[in-house]
Every structure is written in C-alpha cells, then in structure tokens.
C-alpha positions as CSV (number, residue, x, y, z in Angstrom):
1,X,2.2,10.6,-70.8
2,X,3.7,12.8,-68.6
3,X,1.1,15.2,-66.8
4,X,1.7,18.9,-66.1
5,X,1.8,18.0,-61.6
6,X,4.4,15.6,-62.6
7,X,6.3,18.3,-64.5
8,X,6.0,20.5,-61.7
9,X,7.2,17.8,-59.1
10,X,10.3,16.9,-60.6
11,X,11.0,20.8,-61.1
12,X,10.2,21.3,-57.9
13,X,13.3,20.6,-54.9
14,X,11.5,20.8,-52.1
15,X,8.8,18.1,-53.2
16,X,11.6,16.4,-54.5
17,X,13.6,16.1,-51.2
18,X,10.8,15.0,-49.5
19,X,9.5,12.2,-52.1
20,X,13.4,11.0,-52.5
21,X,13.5,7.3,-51.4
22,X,17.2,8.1,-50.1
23,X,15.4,10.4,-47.5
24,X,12.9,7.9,-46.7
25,X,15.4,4.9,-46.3
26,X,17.7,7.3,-43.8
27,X,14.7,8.3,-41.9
28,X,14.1,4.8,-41.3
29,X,17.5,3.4,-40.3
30,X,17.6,6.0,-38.3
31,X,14.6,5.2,-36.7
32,X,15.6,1.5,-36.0
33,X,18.4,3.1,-34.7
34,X,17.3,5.2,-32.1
35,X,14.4,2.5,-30.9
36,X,17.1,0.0,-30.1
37,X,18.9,2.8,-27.9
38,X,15.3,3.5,-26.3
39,X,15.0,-0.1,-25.5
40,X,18.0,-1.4,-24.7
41,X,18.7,2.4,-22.3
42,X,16.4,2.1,-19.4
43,X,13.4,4.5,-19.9
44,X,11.9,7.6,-17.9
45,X,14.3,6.8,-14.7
46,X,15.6,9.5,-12.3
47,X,18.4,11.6,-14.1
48,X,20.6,10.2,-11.4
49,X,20.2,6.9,-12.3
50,X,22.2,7.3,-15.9
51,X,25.2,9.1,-13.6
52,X,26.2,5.3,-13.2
53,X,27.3,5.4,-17.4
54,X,30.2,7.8,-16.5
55,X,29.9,11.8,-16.9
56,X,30.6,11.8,-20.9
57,X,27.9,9.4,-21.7
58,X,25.7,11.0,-18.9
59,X,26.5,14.4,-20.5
60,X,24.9,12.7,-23.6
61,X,21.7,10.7,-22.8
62,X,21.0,14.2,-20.9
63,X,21.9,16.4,-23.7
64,X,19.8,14.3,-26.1
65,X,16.7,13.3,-23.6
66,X,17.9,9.6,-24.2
67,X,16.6,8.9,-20.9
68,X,13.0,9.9,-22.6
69,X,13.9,9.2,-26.2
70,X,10.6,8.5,-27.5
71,X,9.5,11.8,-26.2
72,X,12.2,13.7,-27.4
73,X,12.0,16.5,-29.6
74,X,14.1,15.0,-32.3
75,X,12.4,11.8,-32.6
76,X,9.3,13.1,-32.9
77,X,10.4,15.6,-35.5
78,X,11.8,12.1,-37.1
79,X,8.4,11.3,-37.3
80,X,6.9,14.0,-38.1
81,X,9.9,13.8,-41.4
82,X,9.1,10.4,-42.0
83,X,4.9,11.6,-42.3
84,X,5.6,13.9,-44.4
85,X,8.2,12.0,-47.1
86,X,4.9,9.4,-46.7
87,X,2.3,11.9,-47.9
88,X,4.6,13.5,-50.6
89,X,5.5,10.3,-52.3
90,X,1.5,9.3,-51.8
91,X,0.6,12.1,-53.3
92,X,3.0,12.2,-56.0
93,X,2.0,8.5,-57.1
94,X,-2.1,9.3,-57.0
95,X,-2.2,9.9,-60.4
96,X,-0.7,7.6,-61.9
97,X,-3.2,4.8,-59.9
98,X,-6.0,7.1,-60.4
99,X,-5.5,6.8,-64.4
100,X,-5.0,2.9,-63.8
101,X,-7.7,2.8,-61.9
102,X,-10.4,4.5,-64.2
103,X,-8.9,3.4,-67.2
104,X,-11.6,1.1,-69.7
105,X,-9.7,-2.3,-70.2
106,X,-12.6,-3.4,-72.5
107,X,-10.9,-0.6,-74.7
108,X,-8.0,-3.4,-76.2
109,X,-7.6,-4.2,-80.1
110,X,-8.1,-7.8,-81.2
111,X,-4.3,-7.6,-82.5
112,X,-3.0,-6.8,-78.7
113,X,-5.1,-9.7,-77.6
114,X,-3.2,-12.3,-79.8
115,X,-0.4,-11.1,-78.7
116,X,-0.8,-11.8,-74.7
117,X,1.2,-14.3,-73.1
118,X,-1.7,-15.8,-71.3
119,X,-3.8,-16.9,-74.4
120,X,-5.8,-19.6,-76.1
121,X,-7.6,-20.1,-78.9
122,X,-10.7,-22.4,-80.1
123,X,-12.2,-23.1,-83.3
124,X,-15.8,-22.9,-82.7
125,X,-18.6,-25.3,-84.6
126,X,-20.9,-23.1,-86.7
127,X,-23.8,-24.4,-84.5
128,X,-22.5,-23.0,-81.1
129,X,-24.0,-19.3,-80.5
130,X,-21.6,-16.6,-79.3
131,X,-24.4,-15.6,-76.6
132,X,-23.7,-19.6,-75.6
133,X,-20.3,-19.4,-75.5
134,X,-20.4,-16.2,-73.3
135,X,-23.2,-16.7,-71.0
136,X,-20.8,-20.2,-70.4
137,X,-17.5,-17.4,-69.8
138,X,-19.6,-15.5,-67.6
139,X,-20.9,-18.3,-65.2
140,X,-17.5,-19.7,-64.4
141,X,-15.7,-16.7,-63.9
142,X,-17.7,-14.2,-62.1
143,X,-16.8,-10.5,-61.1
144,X,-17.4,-7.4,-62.6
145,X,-18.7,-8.1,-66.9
146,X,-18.4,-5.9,-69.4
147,X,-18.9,-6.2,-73.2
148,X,-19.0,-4.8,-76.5
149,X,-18.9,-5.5,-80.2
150,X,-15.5,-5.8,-81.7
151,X,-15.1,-6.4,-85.2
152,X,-16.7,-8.9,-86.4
153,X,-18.2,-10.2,-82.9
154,X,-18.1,-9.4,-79.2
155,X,-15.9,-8.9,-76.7
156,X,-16.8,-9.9,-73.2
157,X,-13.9,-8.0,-69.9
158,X,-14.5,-10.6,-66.2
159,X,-12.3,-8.0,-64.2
160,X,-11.6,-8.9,-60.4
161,X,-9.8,-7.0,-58.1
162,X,-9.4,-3.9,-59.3
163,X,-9.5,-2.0,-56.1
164,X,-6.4,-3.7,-55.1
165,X,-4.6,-0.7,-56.1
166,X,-5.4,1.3,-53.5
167,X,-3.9,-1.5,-51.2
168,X,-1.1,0.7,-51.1
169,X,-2.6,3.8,-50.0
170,X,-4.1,1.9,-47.0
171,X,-0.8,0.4,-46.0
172,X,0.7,4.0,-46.2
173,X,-2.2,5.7,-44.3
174,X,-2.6,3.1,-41.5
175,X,1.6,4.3,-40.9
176,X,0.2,7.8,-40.7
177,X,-2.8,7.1,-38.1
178,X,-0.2,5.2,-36.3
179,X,2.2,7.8,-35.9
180,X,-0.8,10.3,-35.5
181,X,-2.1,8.0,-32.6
182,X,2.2,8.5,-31.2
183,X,2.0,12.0,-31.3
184,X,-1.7,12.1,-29.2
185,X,-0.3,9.8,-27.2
186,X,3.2,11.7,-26.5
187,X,1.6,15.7,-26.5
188,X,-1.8,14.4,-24.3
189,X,-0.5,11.7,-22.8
190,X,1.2,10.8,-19.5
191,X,2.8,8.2,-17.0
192,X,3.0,8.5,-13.5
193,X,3.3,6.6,-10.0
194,X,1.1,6.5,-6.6
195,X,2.2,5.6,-3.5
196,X,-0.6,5.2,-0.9
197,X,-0.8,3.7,2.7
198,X,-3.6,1.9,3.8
199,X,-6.7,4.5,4.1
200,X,-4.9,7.0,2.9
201,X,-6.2,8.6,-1.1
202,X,-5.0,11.4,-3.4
203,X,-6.3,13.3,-6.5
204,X,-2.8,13.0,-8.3
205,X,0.2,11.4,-9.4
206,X,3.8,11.9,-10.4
207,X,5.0,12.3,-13.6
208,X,8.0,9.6,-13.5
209,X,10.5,12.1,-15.7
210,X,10.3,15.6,-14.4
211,X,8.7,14.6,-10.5
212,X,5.6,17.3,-11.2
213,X,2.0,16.0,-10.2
214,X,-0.5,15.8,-12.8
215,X,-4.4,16.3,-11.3
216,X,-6.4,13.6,-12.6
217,X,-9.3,14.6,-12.0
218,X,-10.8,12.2,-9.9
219,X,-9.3,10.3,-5.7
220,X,-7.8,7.2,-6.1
221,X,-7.8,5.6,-2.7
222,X,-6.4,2.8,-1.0
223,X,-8.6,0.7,1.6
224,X,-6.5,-2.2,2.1
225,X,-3.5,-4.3,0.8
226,X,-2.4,-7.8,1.1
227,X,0.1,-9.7,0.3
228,X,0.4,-13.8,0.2
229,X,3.5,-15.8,0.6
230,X,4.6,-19.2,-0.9
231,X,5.8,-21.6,1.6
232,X,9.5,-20.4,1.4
233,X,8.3,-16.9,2.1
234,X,8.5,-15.7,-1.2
235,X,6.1,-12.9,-2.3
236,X,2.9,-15.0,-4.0
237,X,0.5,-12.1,-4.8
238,X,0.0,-8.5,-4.2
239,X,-3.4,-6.9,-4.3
240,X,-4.5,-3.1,-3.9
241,X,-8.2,-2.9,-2.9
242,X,-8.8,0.7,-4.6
243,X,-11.6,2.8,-4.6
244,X,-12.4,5.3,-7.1
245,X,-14.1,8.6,-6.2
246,X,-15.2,11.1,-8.4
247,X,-17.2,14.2,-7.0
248,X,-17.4,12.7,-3.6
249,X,-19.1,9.3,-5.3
250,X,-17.3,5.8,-5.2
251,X,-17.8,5.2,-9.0
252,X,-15.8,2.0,-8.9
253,X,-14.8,-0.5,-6.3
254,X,-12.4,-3.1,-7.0
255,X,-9.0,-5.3,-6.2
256,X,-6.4,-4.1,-8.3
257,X,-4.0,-7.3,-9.3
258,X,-0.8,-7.3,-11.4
259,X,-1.9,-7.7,-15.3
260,X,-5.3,-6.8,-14.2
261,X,-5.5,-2.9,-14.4
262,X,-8.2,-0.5,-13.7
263,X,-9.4,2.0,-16.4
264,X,-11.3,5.5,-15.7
265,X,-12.1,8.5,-17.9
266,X,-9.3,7.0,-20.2
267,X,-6.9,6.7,-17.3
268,X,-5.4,3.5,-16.4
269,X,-4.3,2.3,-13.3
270,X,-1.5,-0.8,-13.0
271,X,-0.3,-2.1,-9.5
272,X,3.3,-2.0,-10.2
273,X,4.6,-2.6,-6.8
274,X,4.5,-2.4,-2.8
275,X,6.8,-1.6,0.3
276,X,6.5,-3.3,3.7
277,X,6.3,0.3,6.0
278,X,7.4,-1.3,9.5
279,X,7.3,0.3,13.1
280,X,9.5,-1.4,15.1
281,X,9.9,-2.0,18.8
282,X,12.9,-2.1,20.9
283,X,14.3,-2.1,24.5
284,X,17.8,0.3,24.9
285,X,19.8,-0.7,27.9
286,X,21.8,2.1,29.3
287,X,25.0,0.9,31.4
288,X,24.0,3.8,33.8
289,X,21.1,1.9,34.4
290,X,18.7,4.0,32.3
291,X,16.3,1.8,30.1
292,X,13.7,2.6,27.6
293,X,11.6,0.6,25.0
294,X,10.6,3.1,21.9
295,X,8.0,2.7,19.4
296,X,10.0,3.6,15.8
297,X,7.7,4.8,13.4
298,X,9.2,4.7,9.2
299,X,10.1,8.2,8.3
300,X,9.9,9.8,11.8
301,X,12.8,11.0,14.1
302,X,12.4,9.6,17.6
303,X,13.7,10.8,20.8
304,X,14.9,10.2,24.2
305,X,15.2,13.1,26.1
306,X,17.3,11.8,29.6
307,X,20.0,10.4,27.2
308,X,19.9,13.0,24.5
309,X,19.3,10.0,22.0
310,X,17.7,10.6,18.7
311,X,17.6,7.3,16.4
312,X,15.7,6.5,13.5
313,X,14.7,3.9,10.7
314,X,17.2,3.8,7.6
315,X,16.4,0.0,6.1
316,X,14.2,-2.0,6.9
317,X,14.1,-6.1,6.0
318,X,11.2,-8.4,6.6
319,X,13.0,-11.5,6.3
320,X,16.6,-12.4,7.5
321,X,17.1,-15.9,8.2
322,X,13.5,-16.0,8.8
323,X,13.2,-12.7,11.1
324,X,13.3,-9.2,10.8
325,X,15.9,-6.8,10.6
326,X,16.6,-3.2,10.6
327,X,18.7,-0.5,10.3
328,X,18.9,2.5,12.8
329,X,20.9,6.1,13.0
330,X,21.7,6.6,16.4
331,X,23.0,9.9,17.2
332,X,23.5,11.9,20.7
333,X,25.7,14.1,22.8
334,X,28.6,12.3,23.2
335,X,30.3,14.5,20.5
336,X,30.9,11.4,18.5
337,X,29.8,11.3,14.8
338,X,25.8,9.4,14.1
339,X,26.3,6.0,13.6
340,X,24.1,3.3,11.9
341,X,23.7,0.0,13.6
342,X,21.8,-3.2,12.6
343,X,19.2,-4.8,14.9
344,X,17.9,-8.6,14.1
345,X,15.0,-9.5,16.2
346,X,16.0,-11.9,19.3
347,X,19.9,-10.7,19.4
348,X,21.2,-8.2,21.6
349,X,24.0,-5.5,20.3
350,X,26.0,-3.4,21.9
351,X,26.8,0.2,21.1
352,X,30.4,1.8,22.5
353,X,29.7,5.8,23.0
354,X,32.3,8.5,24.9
355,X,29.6,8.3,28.1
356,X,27.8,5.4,27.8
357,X,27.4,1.5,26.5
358,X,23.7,0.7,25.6
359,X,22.6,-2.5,24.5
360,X,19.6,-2.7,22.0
361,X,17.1,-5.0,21.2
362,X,14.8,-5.2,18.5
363,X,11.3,-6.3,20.2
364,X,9.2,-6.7,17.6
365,X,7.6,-5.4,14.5
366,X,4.4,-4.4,12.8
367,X,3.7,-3.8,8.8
368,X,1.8,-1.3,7.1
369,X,2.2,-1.6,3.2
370,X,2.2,0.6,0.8
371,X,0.8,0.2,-2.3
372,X,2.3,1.3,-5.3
373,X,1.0,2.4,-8.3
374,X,1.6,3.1,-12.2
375,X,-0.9,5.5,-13.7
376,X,-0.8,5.8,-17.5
377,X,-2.8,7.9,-20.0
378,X,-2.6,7.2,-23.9
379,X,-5.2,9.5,-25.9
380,X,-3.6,8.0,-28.9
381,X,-3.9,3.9,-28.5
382,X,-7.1,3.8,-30.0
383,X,-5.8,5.8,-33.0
384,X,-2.5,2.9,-32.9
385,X,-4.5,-0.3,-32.8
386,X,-6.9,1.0,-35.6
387,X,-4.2,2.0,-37.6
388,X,-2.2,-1.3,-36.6
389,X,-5.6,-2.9,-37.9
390,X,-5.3,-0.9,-41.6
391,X,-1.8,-2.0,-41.6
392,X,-2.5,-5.7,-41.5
393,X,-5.0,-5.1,-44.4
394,X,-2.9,-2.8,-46.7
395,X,-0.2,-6.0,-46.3
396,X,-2.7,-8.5,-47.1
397,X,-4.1,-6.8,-50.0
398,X,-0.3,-5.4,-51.2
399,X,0.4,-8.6,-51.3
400,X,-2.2,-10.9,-51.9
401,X,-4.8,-9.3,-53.3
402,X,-4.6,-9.2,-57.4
403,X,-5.8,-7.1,-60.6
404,X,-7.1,-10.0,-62.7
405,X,-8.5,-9.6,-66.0
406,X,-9.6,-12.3,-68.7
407,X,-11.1,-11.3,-72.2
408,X,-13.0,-13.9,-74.4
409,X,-13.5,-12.4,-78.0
410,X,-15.8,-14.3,-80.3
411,X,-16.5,-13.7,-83.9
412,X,-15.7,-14.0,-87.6
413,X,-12.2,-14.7,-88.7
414,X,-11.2,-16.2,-91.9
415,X,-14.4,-17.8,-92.2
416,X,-14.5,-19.7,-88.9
417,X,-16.0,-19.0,-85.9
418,X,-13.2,-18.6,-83.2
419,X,-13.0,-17.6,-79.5
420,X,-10.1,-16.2,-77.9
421,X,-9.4,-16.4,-74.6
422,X,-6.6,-13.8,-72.7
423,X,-6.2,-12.6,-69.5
424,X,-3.4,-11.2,-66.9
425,X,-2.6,-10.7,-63.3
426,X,-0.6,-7.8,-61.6
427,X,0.0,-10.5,-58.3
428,X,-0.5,-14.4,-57.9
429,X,0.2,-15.1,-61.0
430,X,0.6,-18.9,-60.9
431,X,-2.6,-18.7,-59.1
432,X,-4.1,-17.2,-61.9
433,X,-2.6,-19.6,-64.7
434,X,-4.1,-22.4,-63.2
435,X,-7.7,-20.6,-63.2
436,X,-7.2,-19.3,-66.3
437,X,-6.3,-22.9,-67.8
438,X,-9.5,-24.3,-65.7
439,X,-11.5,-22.0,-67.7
440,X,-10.0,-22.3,-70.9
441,X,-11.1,-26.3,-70.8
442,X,-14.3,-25.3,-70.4
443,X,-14.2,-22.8,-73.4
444,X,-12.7,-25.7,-75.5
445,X,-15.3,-27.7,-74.5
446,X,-17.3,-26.1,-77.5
447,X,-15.1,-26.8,-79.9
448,X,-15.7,-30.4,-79.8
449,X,-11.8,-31.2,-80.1
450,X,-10.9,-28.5,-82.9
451,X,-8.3,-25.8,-81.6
C-alpha cells in the first residue's frame, strides 16, 4: 500500500533530488576523487611550496584550496550534500521498516504456510498432546514465542532477530556522527607548530596554513633537549623535556618522544622535529696584519668595526666528513658585491677582496637545539571513533545479523493429527536451513516414522 508521505515524496522534486541514488553515487566518486588528490598533493604546506607545479596548476591548487582540501569550502559542502541525500533516503525508507517492523507475523493463514518453501510436515500419533509437541518446539528454538488458536489447533511464531532491521539505520547514522565529528573537527579544530630553544616557553602556536598564532590557553615550555646518535652518527632519538604551565602552575611535567605525544585540555602536543642552532667560532686573518676571532651567534649580524666587516650564519651542518661546517655572508667596504663562503673546521680559506686578503678559520662550535613542535586540536575525534564504532556494528548486523521466523501449526486435518513446521530468513539463509532441518528431526521424532 502506498502511504500518503510516499505520495507526497515522489511528487515532491526537491526530496526527490536528494533521495536519488544517481546523486548519492556522484557524491561519492566524487569524494574518492578528491581524497586521492588530498593525499597524494602534499597538505597544509607554505603556498610557495606548490609554485614548484608550474604557474597553471599553482593557479589551481590555489584557486580551489587544494593545498587544504579537506578544509575547503567545497568539500565540506560535499559533505554536508552527501548528509543530507543520507537523511532523505533514511527518512524516506522509515516507513516502510517501521510497518515491517510492527507487523504481527503470527497473523498468517494455514494455506500460506503450506505453501512456504521452507516446510515440513508430520503425521502426529493420536497419543502425542499438542501442548507436548509445542513445549518440545519451544525448548529447542528459543527467542521471542507467540501463539494462538488457528483452525482447528494452535499455532505457535519462535521469531529471532527482528531488530535487525534497523541495522541499516545504524550503519547510515554512524556515517552521519562521523561526518559530524569532520565538521567539529574542521570549524573548532586546529594544527599548528612550536619552535622553542632551550628555556625559552610560549602561550601559542602557528597555524601551519595561514602563519596566524592561535592562544592556547595555557605556556608550553621547553627545559631541555637531547638528542642520541648511533655509532655512524646518525640521529637515534630526539626528546623535548616540556613543561606545561597553566595559571603560573606546572600542571604536567614530562619528556616528549616521537609517537609518544602529550594531551592537555583537549590539545595535543607531537614532537615533530629539531634544529641544531650553532654559534660558531672563528679566527679572520687580515693580510694587513689585522686579526680577530668572533663569536657567530644563528640569526644575528656580527661586526668588525676596523675592517668594516659584517658576516653572518646562512647554513649550518653538524657533520661533514665527520666535522662541522658552515656557511657565512661576508660583506664590507671594498665596493664588491656580499659574498658567501664555506668554512669546515680545521681548514683555512682564503678570501680575495679590492683591499684586502683574509684568511678564515672556523675554531669551533657549540649547539643549542631547538625543539620543534606539532600542536593539534580535534573537538570532533571522539564524535569519529564513536561513529567509526556504530559503523562496524551496522556492517555486522547488515550483514550478518538475520530476521528468522519458524511457525509449527498443530491440529485437526482430515482426521489426523498433523504438525507443520515453516519458517524463513531475510539473511544466512543456508544457516538457517540447516537449523531449521535440526529442528524439524526433532518434531518428527513424534511421529514415530509416519510423515
């Protein structure tokens, strides 16, 4: 029977645009789509960094925010699409499982049970009771029993399983608290980065997309940093010893260790990375006689004033054939251009200018690190893995869980006492043959042979 809604739905476009499977089937390739470009395209990086895909496809990726596509507004209004063609065809199939659902399936003629393809039928001796015969049917099959008189004796309904309907309902609501937990996470989330020196601590991060600093409402701080070597000098391990301050209290003290992360007030902390900040040494060797050794801070401009030299660090490497090496920008008043120069400790190298020669050395060096950190917030995982959790379920019960129903009728027919066994399965349905033919022994059983 067609219901008045349903009348309405189908007379309806804009219900029927968004309950058409042809909408729902392009939403989805669509989707697939557009995930492989977020994965395979590298993700929340400087604009500058796509520049290296030429200036059409750069025009692109910045037109569509492919360099942040799952934060774009166009896949999220892909999702939002998809959510909404998943309610409307929800919504548009509830009644039709509601009137399965709440529908009496002790309510069957004996002529529609004959005719069932799962059946069997046993002549019963005149000294075997029907209450016998049933209270056998209801100890080996269980579930929910129902019964009534039916012409000329008593039907008996074992149904299992009928709330596997709504199996489907589950699988398509866990999608929607999924998708609900993506959009928390993408309007109320973030992802950022923290670089700290040793001692030093900050209230903030950087958002890795647009460069702005998100407060987080509490002082991460760094107290120390180390770093262990295997034997060929490769980086081992990298730790952060952090300390977490909120209203001037340490509320958590601890070593942060790659795949170990930190968590606070729903923030979480990752150490992603680290950066050797040197202060070199060196001797300069005028050929006017002049000399000079200079300490070379990272970052700073040094000077020296009876040359008119300025020079500072551009590169720095901690390991060169097993020393150090950097790279300096040397500039003074010769009216020559700044130059850069390498320096590898224990060699000497010589620099020609219009009116002088010096000769540099690089001394020595000393290390402070800097830690480097990946600060992520996601409102919305909790929302994910509980609807990742309802998924799993709606699978397992979409596709293994089962309406089964078995009727035994005995009575009055012709003169002799029969029993008639039927039953049927929406899922499993070999399963359920091989139950059903269990059971149907066990009714024949009473029959003492006859059939």
């Amino acid at each position: 029977m067609v219901t008045q809604d349903q009348n309405h739905s189908k007379s309806n476009p804009v219900i029927r645009f968004f309950s058409s499977v042809r909408l729902a089937i392009f939403l989805l390739i669509t989707l697939a789509i557009t995930s492989i470009i977020g994965t395979v395209l590298p993700q929340q990086e400087p604009l500058q960094f796509y520049e290296r895909y030429g200036p059409n496809l750069f025009k692109i990726i910045k037109a569509l925010h492919l360099y942040d596509t799952y934060h774009s507004w166009w896949y999220v209004t892909l999702l939002v699409l998809f959510a909404i063609n998943l309610v409307v065809c929800t919504f548009k199939r509830l009644p039709i499982t509601l009137r399965l659902y709440k529908r009496d399936n002790l309510d069957i003629s004996l002529d529609k049970l004959k005719h069932m393809r799962i059946l069997k039928q046993v002549i019963l001796p005149k000294n075997i009771s029907t209450e016998q015969v049933i209270s056998e049917f209801k100890e080996a099959v269980g579930g929910s029993i129902s019964e009534k008189p039916l012409k000329n004796g008593k039907i008996v309904l074992s149904e299992k399983g009928k709330w596997s309907y709504w199996g489907l309902y589950i699988l398509h609501g866990s999608i929607l608290v999924i998708f609900a937990g993506a959009l928390v996470g993408i309007l109320l989330g973030f992802k950022g980065s923290v670089t700290l020196l040793e001692g030093e601590a900050t209230n903030h991060c950087i958002q890795d997309v647009t460069g702005k600093p998100i407060p987080l409402g509490f002082t991460i701080k760094c107290n120390k940093f180390t770093l262990s070597y295997y034997r060929n000098g490769t980086p081992k391990d990298y730790r952060s010893d952090l300390s977490i301050i909120d209203h001037g209290r340490v509320v958590i003290h601890k070593v942060l260790r790659v795949n170990h992360p930190i968590t606070y007030k729903g923030i979480t902390i990752y150490q992603a990375s680290y950066q050797a900040i040197p202060r070199i040494t060196i001797k300069i060797v005028a050929s006017d006689g002049q000399q000079k050794i200079l300490q070379v801070p990272a970052f700073e401009r040094i000077t020296w004033p009876q040359e008119h030299v300025a020079l500072g660090i551009m590169r720095y490497l901690p390991d060169v054939h097993g020393v150090p090496a950097a790279q300096l920008w040397w500039a003074d008043d010769s009216g020559q251009p700044p130059v850069a120069i390498w320096l590898l400790q224990g060699e000497q190298r010589e620099l020609r200018r219009t009116n002088n020669i010096y000769r540099l050395s690089l001394l020595g060096v000393t290390e402070r690190y800097m830690t480097g950190l990946e600060v992520k917030k996601d409102p919305g995982v909790w929302l994910v893995w509980i609807g990742c959790s309802l998924l799993l379920a709606g699978f397992l019960i979409v596709f293994w869980a089962s309406h089964r129903r078995i009727w035994l009728w005995v009575g009055e027919e012709n003169g002799k006492k029969i029993a008639i066994l039927a039953g049927t399965a929406n899922k499993n349905k070999l399963r359920f043959e091989r139950d059903f033919e269990t059971l149907s022994e066990k009714i024949s059983y009473f029959s003492g042979g006859e059939k």
